[in-house]
C-alpha positions as semicolon CSV with decimal commas, in nm:
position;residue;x (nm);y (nm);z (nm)
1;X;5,336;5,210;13,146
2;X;5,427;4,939;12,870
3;X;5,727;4,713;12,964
4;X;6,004;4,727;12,657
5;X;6,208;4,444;12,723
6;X;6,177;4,247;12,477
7;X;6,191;4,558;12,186
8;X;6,533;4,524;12,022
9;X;6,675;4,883;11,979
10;X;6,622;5,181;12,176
11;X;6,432;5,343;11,843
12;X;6,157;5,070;11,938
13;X;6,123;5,235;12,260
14;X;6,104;5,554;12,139
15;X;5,861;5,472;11,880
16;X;5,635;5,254;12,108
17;X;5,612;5,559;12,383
18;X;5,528;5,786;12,041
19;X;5,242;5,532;11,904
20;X;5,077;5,510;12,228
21;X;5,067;5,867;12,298
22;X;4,929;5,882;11,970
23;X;4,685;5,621;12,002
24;X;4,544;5,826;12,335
25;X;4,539;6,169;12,200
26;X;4,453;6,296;11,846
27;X;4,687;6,583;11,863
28;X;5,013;6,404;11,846
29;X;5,171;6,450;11,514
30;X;5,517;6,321;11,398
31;X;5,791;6,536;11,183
32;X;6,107;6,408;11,048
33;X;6,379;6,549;10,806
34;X;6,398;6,233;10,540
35;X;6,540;5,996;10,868
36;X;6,268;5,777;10,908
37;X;6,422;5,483;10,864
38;X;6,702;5,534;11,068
39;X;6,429;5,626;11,387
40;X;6,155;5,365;11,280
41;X;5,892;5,619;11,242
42;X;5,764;5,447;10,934
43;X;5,583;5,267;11,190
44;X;5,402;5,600;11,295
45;X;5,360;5,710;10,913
46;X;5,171;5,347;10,885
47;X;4,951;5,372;11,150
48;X;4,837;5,769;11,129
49;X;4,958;5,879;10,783
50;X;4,738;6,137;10,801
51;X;4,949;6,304;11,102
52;X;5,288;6,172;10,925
53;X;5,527;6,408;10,748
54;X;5,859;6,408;10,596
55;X;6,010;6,718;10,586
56;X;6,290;6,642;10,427
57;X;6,629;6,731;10,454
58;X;6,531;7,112;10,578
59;X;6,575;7,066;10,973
60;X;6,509;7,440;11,005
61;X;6,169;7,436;10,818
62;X;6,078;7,151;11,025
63;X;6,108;7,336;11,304
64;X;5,920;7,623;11,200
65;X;5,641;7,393;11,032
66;X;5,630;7,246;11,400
67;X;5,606;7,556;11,610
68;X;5,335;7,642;11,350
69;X;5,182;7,317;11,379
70;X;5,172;7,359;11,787
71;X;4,982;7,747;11,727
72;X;4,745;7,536;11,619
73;X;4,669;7,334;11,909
74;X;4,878;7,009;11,770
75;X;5,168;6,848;11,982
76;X;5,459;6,798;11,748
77;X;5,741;6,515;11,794
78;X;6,035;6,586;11,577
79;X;6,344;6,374;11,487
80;X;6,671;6,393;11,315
81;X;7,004;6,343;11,423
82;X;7,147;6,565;11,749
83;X;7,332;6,805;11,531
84;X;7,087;6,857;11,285
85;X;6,805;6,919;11,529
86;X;7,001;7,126;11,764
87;X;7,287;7,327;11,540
88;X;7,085;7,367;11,171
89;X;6,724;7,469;11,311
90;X;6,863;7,668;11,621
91;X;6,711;7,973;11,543
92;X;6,370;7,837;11,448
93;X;6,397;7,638;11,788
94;X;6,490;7,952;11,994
95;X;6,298;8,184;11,823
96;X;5,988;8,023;11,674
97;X;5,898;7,747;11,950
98;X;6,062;7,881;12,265
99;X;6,035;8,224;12,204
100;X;5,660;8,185;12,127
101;X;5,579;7,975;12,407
102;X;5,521;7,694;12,134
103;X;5,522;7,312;12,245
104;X;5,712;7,109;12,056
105;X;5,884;6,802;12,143
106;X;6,246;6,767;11,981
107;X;6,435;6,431;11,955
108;X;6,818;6,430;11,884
109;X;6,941;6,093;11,800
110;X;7,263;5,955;11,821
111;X;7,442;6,191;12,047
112;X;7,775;6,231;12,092
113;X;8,039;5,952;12,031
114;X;7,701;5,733;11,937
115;X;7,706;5,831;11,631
116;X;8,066;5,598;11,529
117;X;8,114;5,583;11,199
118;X;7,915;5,900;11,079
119;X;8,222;6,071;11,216
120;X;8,298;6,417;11,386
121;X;8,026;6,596;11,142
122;X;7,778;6,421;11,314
123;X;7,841;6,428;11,690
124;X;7,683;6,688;11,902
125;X;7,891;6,752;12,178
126;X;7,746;7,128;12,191
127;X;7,395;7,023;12,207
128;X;7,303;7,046;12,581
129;X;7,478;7,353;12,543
130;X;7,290;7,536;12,276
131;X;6,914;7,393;12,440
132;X;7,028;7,486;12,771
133;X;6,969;7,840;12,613
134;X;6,623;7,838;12,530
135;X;6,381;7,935;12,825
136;X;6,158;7,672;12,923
137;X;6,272;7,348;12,745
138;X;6,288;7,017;12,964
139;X;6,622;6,825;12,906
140;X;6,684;6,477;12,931
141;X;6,904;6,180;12,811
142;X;6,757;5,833;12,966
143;X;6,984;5,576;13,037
144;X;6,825;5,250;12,916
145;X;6,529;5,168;12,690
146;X;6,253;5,123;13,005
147;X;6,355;5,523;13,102
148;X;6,353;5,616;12,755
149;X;6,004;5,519;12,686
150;X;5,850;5,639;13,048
151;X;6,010;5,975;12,983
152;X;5,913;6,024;12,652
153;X;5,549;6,007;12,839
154;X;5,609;6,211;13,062
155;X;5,742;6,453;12,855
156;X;5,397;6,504;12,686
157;X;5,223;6,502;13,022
158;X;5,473;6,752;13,146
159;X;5,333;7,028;12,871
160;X;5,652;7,224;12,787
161;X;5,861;7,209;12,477
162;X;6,155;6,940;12,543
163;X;6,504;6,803;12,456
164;X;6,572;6,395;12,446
165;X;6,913;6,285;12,353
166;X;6,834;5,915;12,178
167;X;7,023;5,623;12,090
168;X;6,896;5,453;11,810
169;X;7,051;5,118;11,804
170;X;7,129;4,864;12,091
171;X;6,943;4,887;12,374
172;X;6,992;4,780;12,759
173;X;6,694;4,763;13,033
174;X;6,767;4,839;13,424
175;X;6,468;4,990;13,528
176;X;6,086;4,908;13,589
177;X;5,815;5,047;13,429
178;X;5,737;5,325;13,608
179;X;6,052;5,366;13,794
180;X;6,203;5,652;13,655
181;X;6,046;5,984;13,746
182;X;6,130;6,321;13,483
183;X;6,360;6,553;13,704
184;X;6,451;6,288;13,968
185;X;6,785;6,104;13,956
186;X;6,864;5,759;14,065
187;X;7,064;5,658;14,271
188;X;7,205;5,345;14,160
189;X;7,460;5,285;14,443
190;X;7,482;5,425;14,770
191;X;7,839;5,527;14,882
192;X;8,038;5,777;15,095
193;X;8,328;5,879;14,924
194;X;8,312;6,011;14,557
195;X;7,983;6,041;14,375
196;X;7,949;5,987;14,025
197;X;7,709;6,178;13,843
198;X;7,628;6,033;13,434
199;X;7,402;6,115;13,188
200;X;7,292;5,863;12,905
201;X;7,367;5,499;12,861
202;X;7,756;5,531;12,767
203;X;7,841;5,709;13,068
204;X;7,594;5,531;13,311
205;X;7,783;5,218;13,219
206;X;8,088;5,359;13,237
207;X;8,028;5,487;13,620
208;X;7,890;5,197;13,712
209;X;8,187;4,932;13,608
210;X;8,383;5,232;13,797
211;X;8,215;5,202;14,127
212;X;8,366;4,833;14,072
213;X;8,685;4,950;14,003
214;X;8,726;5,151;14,296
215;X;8,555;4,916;14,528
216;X;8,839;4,687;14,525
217;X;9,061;5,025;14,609
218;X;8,905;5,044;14,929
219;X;8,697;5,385;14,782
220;X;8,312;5,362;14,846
221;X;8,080;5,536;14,533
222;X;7,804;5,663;14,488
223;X;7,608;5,656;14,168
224;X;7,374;5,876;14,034
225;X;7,153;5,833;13,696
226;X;7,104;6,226;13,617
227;X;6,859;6,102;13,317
228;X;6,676;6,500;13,342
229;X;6,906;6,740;13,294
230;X;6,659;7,031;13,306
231;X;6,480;7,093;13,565
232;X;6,801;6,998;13,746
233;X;6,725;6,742;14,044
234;X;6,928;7,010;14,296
235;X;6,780;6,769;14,581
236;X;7,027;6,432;14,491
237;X;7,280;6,688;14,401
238;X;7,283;6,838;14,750
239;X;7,232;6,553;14,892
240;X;7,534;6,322;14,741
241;X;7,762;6,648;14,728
242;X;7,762;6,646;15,149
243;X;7,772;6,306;15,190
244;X;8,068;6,230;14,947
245;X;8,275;6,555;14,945
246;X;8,378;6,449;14,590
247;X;8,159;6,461;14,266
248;X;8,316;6,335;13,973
249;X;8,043;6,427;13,669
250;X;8,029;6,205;13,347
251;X;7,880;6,348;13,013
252;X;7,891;6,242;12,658
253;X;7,938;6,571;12,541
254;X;8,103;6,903;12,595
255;X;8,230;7,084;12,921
256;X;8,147;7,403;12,826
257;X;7,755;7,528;12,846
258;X;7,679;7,117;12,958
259;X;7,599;6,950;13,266
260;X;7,912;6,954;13,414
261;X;7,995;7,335;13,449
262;X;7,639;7,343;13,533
263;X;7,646;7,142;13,824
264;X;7,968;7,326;13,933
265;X;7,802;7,618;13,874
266;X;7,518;7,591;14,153
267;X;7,752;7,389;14,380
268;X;7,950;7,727;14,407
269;X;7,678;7,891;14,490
270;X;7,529;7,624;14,784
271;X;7,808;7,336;14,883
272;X;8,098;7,381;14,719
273;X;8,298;7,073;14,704
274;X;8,558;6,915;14,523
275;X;8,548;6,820;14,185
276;X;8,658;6,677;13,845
277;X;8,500;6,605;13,487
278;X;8,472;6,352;13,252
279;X;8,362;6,528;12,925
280;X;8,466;6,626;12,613
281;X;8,719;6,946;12,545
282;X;8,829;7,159;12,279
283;X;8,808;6,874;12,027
284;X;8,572;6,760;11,759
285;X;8,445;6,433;11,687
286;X;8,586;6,135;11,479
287;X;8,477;5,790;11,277
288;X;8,524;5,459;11,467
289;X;8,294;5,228;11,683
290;X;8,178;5,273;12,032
291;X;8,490;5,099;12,219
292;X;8,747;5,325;12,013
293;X;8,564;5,618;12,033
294;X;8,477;5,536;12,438
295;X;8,894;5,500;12,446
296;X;8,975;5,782;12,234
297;X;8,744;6,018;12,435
298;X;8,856;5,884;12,790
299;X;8,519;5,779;12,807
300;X;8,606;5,375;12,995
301;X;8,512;5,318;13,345
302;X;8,892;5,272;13,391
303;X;8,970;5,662;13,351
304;X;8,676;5,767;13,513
305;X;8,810;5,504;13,813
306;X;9,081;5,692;13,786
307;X;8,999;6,087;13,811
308;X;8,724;5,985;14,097
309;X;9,057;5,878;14,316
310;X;9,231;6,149;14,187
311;X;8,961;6,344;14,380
312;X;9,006;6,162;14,715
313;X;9,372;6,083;14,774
């Protein structure tokens, strides 16, 4: 496993755990739909032109040119923004790679209120929703570049089609190489009261300068790093939902269909407990930068401080 620290954007991470899967096996082949710039794969186009291509802005086709591509014994990555990928080439995704038993590895960049200043039109909230649908994809949004790049390994090693939420600019390391495992949370603090369960950077952050918040309360949390949404780690779930009571669940995107009713969904069924959510309603998107947006969403450690001892008092 390569250390990323010192890459400068999360893109860099992506694009260094793409290279040296390429570099290894002959098969990998890059798609994207007239983005590259904004995912640096001009670096892949460089180094294996042959086993480059630009689809151009056609997110469907490059879906379908992908699922052919993996008939063939290939192992597509694809890019373009999170609701291009997931909302313009559903059907080709559903139908043509998942239906078919294709492997194809799909990258979504920018999710949710990442995408600032491209506004609502470009913020998948609905995304986990819509992939959740498709039989057999793997699911995952890492929370820092070091998780980013390991997963995007072992994604490929995994063999299945897959999901990756990405942030392309910015970047922040907390784990080792090596450290992050695909369908195993982390638990990033240990605590007895409320557990908070994020997804992705934003909300990682978030539940972390929480746990701070509520420490000087008197309220003990635990925090969990749910970077694989599917196959669901139901083993940290179980385990944090009886020790804490409370589960408080954090995701940059939409209630419905996403991780939130999902994890309230088997807790019904096994332990249930008591819970709240921290996600996005019956709203679209808007324009602004990541500490509006963050405000304008409710998405600050101060309101997820909040609803967690809303839970417990």
């Amino acid at each position: 496993m390569r250390d990323v620290r010192e890459l400068p954007n999360y893109r860099d991470a992506l694009m260094a755990a793409v290279l040296d899967l390429a570099a290894e096996h002959q098969e990998v082949v890059f798609l994207d739909a007239d983005v590259s710039s904004c995912i640096g794969s001009t670096a892949f186009s460089k180094a294996y032109p042959d086993r480059a291509f630009n689809i151009g802005i056609a997110e469907a086709n490059m879906a379908g040119v992908a699922a052919g591509m993996a008939s063939m014994g290939l192992r597509p990555f694809i890019h373009t923004f999170g609701c291009f990928v997931t909302r313009r080439a559903y059907d080709q995704l559903f139908i043509s790679v998942g239906y078919t038993r294709q492997c194809v590895h799909v990258i979504g960049s920018d999710p949710g209120i990442v995408a600032q200043y491209n506004g609502g039109t470009h913020m998948p909230f609905e995304d986990i929703a819509l992939m959740r649908q498709i039989p057999g994809f793997a699911i995952v949004e890492p929370s820092d570049a070091q998780s980013l790049y390991d997963l995007t390994i072992q994604l490929y090693q995994n063999g299945t089609s897959s999901y990756m939420r990405v942030p392309r600019k910015g970047t922040s390391v907390r784990y080792a190489p090596g450290e992050v495992v695909l369908g195993k949370g982390v638990e990033l603090a240990d605590g007895k009261d409320v557990a908070l369960i994020a997804t992705g950077a934003v909300m990682v952050d978030a539940a972390l300068r929480a746990r701070d918040i509520l420490k000087a309360k008197g309220i003990d949390a635990t925090v969990i790093d749910l970077h694989t949404i599917r196959p669901l780690d139901t083993d940290i779930i179980d385990k944090v939902a009886s020790r804490c009571g409370h589960v408080l669940v954090m995701e940059n995107g939409r209630y419905a269909g996403g991780i939130g009713e999902m994890i309230a969904a088997y807790l019904a069924r096994t332990n249930p407990v008591r819970m709240d959510f921290l996600s996005v309603g019956e709203r679209f998107g808007e324009v602004g930068n990541l500490r509006y947006l963050a405000s304008a969403f409710g998405f600050t450690a101060e309101n997820a401080a909040a609803k967690a001892e809303g839970l417990i008092r």
